[in-house]
N, C-alpha and C positions, 0 to 999 in steps of 0.2 A: 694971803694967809689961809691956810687949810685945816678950819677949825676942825673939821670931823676927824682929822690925824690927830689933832693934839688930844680932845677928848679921846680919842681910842685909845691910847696909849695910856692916858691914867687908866679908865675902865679896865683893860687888859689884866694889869694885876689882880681884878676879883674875876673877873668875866671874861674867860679867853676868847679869842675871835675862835670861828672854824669854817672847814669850808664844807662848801655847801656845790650842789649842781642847779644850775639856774638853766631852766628849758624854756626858751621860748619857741612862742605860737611861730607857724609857718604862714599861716591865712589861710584864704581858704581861694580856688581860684572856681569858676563855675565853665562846666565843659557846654557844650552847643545843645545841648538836649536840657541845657539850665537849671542842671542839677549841681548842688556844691560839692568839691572834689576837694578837701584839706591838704593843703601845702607839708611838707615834711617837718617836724620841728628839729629845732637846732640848740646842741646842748653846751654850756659852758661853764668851767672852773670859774667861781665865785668866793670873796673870802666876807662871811657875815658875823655879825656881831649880834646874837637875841637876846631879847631881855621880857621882862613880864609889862602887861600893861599897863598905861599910866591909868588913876582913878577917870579924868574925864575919858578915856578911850573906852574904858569897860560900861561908862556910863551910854557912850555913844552906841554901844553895841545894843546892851538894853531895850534902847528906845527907836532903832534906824534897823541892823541887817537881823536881828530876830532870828537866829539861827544857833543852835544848839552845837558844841564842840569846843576843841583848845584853839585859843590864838594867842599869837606872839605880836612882839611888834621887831622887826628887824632891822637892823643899818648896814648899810649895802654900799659900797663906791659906784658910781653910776645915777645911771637913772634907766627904773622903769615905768613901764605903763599898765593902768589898769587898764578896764575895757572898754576903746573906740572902736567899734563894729565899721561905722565909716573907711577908716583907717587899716581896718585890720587887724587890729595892733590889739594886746591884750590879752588874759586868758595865762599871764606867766608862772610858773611855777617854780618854788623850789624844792630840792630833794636833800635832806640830808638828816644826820642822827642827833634827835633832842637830846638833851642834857636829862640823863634818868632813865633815855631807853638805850631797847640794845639793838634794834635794826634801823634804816632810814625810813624815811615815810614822805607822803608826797603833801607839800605845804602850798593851797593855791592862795598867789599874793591879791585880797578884796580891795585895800584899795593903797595909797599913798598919804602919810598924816603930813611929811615933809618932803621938802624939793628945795633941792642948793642946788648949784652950777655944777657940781662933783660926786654930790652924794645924797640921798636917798632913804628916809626913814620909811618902809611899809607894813602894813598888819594884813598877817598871815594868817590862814587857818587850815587847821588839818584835814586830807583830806582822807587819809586812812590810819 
């Protein structure tokens, strides 16, 4: 059963989905003189669903990443990743036009509130 479809579907009526461009990180590879050389990143049609944050998430913010700006929290089919340096992996962003403005703007994803086998709640925050 694919809860995050059935919720979407009621929400849609107030909250349309839209899409969005999701850029992921390339990595980074290090050439022989051991300097890092950033991998290309790679871009993809996304369909998101934003909404405002819950009271504990603004509370988490507050008191944890201390950083001044809008954030959202958004639902995403998938899964992403924040940042494993290890890995690579991380550093994703998304691109597309808030609800209220009139150009895109670059939204980097800080971290992940939820994780299903399918889909994906993250908080966003703007980066221009």
């Amino acid at each position: 059963m694919n809860l995050r479809a059935i919720a979407n579907g009621a929400t849609q009526a107030v909250n349309p989905n839209m899409t969005a461009t999701l850029v992921l990180q390339g990595g980074y590879k290090t050439d022989r003189t051991g300097r890092r050389i950033a991998k290309p990143e790679q871009s993809v049609s996304v369909t998101i669903q934003t909404q405002a944050l819950t009271s504990q998430e603004r509370q988490e913010l507050d008191g944890g990443l201390l950083q001044q700006g809008q954030y959202l929290s958004v639902y995403i089919t998938g899964q992403l990743h924040v940042l494993r340096r290890i890995e690579g992996k991380g550093a994703e962003k998304l691109i597309f036009t808030a609800y209220g403005e009139n150009e895109p703007c670059e939204w980097l994803i800080k971290s992940v509130t939820e994780s299903w086998a399918d889909w994906c709640k993250v908080l966003i925050w703007k980066q221009n």
